[in-house]
C-alpha positions as CSV (number, residue, x, y, z in Angstrom):
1,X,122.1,56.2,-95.4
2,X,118.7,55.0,-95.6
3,X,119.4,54.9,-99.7
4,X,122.6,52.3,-99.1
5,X,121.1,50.5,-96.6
6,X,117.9,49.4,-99.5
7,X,120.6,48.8,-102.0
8,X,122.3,46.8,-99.8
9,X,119.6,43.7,-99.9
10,X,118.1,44.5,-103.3
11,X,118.6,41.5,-105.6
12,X,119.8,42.6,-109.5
13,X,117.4,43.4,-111.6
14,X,119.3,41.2,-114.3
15,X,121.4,38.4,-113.8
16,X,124.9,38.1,-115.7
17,X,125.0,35.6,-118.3
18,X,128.1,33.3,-119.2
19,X,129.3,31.5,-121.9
20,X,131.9,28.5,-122.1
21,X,134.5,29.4,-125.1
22,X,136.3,26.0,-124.4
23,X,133.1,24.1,-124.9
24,X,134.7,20.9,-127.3
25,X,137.5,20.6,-124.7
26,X,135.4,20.9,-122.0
27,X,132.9,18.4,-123.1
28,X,135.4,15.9,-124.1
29,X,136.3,15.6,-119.9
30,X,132.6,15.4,-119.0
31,X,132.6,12.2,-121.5
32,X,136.1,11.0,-120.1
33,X,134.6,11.1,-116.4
34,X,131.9,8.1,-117.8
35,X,134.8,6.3,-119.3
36,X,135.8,2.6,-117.0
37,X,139.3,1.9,-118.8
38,X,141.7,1.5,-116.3
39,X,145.2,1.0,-116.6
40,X,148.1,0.7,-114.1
41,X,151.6,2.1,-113.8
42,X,154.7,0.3,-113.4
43,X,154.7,2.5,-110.3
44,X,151.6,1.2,-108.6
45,X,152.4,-1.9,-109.4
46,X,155.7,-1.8,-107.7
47,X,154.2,-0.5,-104.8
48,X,150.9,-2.4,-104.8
49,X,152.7,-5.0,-101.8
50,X,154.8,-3.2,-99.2
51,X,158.3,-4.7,-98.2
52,X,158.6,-6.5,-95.4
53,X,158.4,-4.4,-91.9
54,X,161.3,-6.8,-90.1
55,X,159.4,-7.7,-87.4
56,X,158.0,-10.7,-86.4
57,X,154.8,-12.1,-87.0
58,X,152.4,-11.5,-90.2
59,X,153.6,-9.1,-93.1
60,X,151.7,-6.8,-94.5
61,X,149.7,-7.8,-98.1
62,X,148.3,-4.8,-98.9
63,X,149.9,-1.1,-99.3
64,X,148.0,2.4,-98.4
65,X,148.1,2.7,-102.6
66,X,146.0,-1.1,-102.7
67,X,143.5,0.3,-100.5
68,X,143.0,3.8,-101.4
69,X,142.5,2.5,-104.7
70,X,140.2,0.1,-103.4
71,X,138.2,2.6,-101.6
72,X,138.0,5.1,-104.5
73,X,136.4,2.8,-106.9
74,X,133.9,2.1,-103.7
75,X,132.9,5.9,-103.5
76,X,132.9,7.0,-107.3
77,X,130.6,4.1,-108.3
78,X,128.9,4.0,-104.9
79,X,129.7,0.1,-104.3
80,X,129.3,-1.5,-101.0
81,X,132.6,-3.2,-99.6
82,X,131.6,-6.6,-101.1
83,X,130.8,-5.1,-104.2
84,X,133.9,-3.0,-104.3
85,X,135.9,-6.2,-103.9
86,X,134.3,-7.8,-106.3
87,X,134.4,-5.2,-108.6
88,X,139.1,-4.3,-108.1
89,X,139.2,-8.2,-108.8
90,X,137.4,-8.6,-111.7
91,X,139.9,-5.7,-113.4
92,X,142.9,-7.1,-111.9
93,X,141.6,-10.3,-114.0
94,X,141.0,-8.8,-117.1
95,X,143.9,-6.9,-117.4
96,X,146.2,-10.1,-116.6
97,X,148.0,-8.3,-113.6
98,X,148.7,-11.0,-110.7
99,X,148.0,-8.7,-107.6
100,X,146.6,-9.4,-104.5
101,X,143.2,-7.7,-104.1
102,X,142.1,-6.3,-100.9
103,X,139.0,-8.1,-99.4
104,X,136.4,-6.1,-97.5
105,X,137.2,-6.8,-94.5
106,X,140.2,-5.4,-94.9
107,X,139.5,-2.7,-96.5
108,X,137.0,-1.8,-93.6
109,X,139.9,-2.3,-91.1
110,X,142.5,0.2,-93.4
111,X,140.0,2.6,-93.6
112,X,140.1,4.2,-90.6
113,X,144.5,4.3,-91.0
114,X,145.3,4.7,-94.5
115,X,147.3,7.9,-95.6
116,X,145.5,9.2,-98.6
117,X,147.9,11.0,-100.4
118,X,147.3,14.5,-101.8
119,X,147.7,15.5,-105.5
120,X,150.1,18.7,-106.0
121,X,148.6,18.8,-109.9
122,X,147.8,21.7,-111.4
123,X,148.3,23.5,-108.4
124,X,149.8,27.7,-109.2
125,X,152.9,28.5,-108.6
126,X,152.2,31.6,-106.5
127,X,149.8,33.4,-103.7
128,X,146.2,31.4,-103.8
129,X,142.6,32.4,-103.0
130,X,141.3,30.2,-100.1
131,X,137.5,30.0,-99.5
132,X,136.2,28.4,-97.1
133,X,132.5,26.8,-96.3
134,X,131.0,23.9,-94.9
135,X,128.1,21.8,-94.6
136,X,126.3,18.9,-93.3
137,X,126.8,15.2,-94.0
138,X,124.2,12.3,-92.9
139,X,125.7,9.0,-91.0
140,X,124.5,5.8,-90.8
141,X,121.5,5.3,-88.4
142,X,118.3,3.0,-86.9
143,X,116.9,4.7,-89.4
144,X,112.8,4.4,-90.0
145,X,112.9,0.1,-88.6
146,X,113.8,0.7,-85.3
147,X,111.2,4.0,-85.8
148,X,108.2,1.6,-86.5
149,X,109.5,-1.1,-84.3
150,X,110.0,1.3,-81.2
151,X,108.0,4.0,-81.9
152,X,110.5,6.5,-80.4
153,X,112.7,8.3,-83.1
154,X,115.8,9.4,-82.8
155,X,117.7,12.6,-83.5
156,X,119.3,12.9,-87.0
157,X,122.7,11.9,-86.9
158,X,125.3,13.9,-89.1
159,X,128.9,15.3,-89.6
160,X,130.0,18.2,-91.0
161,X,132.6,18.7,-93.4
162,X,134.5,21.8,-93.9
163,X,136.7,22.6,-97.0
164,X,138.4,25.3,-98.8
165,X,139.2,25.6,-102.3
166,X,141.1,28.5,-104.2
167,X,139.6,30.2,-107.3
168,X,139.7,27.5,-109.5
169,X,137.4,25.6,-107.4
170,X,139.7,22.9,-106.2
171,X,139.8,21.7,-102.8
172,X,143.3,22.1,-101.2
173,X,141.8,21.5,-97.4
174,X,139.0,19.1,-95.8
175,X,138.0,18.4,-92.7
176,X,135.7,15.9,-91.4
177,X,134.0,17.2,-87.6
178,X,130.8,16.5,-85.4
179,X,127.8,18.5,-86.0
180,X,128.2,21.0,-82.8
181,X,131.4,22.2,-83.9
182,X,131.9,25.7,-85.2
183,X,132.7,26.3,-88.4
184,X,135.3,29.4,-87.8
185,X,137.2,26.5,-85.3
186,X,138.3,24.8,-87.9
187,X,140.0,27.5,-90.0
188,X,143.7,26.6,-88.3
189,X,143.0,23.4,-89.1
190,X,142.2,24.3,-93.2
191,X,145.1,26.6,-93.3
192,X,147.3,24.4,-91.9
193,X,147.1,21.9,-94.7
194,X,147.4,24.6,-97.8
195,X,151.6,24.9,-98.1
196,X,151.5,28.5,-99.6
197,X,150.9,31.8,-99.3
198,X,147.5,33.1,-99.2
199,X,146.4,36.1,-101.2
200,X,143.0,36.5,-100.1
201,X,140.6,34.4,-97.6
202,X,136.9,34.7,-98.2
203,X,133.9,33.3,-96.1
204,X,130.6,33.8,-95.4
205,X,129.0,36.1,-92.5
206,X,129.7,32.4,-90.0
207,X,133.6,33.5,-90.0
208,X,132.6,36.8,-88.9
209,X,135.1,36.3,-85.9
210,X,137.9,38.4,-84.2
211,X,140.1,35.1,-83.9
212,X,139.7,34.2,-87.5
213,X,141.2,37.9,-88.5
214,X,144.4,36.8,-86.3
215,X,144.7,33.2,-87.5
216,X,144.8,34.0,-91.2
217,X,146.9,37.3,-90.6
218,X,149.2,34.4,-88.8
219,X,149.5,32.0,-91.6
220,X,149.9,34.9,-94.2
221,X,150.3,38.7,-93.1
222,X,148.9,41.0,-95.1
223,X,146.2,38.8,-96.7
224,X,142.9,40.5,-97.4
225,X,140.0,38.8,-95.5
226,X,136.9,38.7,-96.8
227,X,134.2,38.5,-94.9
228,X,130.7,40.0,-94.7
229,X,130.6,41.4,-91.0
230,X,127.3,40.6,-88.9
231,X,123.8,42.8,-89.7
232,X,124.5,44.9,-86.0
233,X,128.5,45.5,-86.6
234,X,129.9,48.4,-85.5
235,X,133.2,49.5,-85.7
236,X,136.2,48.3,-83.6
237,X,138.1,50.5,-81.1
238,X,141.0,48.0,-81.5
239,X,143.8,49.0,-83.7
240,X,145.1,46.0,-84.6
241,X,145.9,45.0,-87.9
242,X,143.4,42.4,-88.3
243,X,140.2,43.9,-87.6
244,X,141.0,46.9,-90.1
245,X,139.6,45.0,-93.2
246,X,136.7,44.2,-91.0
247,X,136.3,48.3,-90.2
248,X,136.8,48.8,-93.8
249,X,133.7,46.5,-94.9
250,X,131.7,47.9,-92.1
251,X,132.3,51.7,-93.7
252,X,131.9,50.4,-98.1
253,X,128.6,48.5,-96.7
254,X,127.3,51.5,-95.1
255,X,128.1,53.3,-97.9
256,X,128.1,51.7,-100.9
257,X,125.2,48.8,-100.3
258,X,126.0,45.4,-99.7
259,X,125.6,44.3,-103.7
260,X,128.2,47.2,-104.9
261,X,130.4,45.9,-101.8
262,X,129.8,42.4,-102.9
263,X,131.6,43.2,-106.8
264,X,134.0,45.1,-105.5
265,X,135.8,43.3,-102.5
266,X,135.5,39.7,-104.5
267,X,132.9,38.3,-102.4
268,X,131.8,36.5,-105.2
269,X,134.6,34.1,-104.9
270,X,132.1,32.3,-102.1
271,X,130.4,30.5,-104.8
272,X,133.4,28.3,-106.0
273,X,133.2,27.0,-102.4
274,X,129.4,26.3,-102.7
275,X,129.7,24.8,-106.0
276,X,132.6,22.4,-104.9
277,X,130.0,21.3,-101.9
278,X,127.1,20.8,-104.4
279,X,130.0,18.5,-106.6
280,X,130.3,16.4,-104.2
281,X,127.3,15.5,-102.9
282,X,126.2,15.2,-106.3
283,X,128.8,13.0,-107.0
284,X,130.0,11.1,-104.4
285,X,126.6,11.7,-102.5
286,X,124.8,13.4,-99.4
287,X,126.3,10.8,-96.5
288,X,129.0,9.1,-95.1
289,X,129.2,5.0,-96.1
290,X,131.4,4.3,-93.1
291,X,130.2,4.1,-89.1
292,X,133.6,4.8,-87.7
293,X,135.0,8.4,-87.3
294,X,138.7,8.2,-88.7
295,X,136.7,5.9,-91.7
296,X,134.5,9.2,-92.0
297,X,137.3,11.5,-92.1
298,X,139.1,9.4,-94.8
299,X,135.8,8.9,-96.9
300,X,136.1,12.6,-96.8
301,X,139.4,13.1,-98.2
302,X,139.5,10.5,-100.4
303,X,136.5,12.2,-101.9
304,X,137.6,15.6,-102.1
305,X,140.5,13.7,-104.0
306,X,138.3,12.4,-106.4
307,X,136.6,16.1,-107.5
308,X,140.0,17.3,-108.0
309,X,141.0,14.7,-110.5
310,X,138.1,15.6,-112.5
311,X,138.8,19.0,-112.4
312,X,142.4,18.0,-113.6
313,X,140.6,16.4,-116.6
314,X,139.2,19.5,-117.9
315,X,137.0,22.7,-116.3
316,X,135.3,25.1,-118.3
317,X,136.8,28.5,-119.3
318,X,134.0,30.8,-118.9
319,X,133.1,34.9,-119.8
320,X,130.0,37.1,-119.3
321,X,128.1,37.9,-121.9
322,X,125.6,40.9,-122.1
């Protein structure tokens, strides 16, 4: 036992290698995501204006499409609202299209109630892989002026934001929530949003929770959870159906190690999940732009929609060499 219990935290002597066998492909997509041509369907034109609502007073100018568009060229180019106006009008111009162009105001205002819509692209037909993870997003603050101007600084301010991608690494479910909140509380929320059947959940040693067994058994019975249970688990006397994967990890740990249990349940799958969070703050950046909280959660989704339409412009196919 104590044998297993060394193997369990021993790092591998030798790390697998990989190499990309759709390399030209792949690299063509990392030049398309640099590329600024823009073009419009006869779709979004049609539904850049919204019809008339029927009721009296002012008509609406501007449709969710205008302002999600609006506030995805803001986030992938990192453009203040002004900026972001400035920047939607000056393509409307060149391309000779005779639409009205959100101003920032507006765009502020919309921000906290557009409906972002959700792209089904690319998306497999049957049972997915959802894994789950979180992390921590700054807000706007004082910052260090009202520091040296008060001399009294304040607690850092920040969000978290929860997603969970399948095993291609896109994200099917996001969540925007204060910093206190738990990050196994949000799992009904994350499944709620992914339309299929799950084949297998995996999370880190956070979801390590009896209620998180039941919820995902609930949206999908008889999906495998995977989850690494806590260092001082001990078996459960319950017979339920969702704490027997728990009970089975428990026993392979104890007697297997934790980096032969780690190949062999598909714990692995955790680092799509991490590298979808280090995509997007590497891309669309380490804090939220807006100061209101339904803003925030639509910054969110809007940029959780923007990784995925990069990944539907190529990802690379990889294998393990050596």
């Amino acid at each position: 036992m104590a044998e297993a219990h060394k193997r369990a935290y021993r790092h591998p002597k030798y790390k697998t290698s990989y190499r990309i066998k759709n390399w030209p492909e792949y690299e063509k997509s990392l030049r398309n995501r640099g590329d600024i041509t823009f073009w419009f369907s006869r779709e979004a034109i049609d539904a850049w204006t919204p019809p008339k609502n029927g009721k009296r007073g002012g008509q609406p100018i501007y449709s969710d499409i205008a302002i999600e568009t609006s506030l995805t060229l803001r986030l992938v180019f990192h453009l203040p609202l002004r900026q972001a106006e400035g920047f939607l009008k000056s393509i409307l111009k060149l391309m000779d299209l005779h639409l009205p162009c959100p101003d920032h105001t507006t765009m502020s205002r919309r921000n906290r109630t557009v409906r972002i819509r959700r792209s089904t692209v690319g998306l497999p037909d049957g049972p997915v892989h959802f894994i789950v993870d979180s992390t921590g997003l700054k807000i706007c603050s004082q910052g260090e002026w009202h520091f040296k101007k008060h001399g009294k600084r304040l607690r850092k301010r920040w969000k978290k934001l929860h997603i969970g991608v399948d095993e291609n690494g896109r994200i099917l479910a996001s969540k925007v929530t204060h910093g206190h909140e738990h990050d196994s509380s949000q799992v009904p929320n994350l499944l709620a949003q992914v339309g299929r059947e799950i084949d297998r959940f995996v999370g880190d040693r956070i979801y390590d929770q009896e209620a998180v067994y039941e919820v995902v058994d609930h949206h999908s019975p008889g999906t495998e959870v995977v989850v690494p249970p806590r260092k001082d688990a001990v078996l459960s006397n319950n017979p339920i159906k969702a704490s027997s994967y728990r009970d089975r990890h428990i026993a392979e740990i104890q007697s297997k190690g934790w980096s032969e249990w780690k190949r062999q349940s598909g714990y692995y799958l955790q680092s799509h999940a991490e590298n979808a969070i280090y995509r997007y703050k590497k891309i669309i950046g380490g804090r939220l732009r807006a100061k209101n909280y339904e803003a925030q959660k639509r910054d969110a989704a809007i940029g959780c929609a923007i990784l995925n339409r990069m990944l539907e412009m190529g990802e690379p196919l990889s294998y393990a060499v050596g």
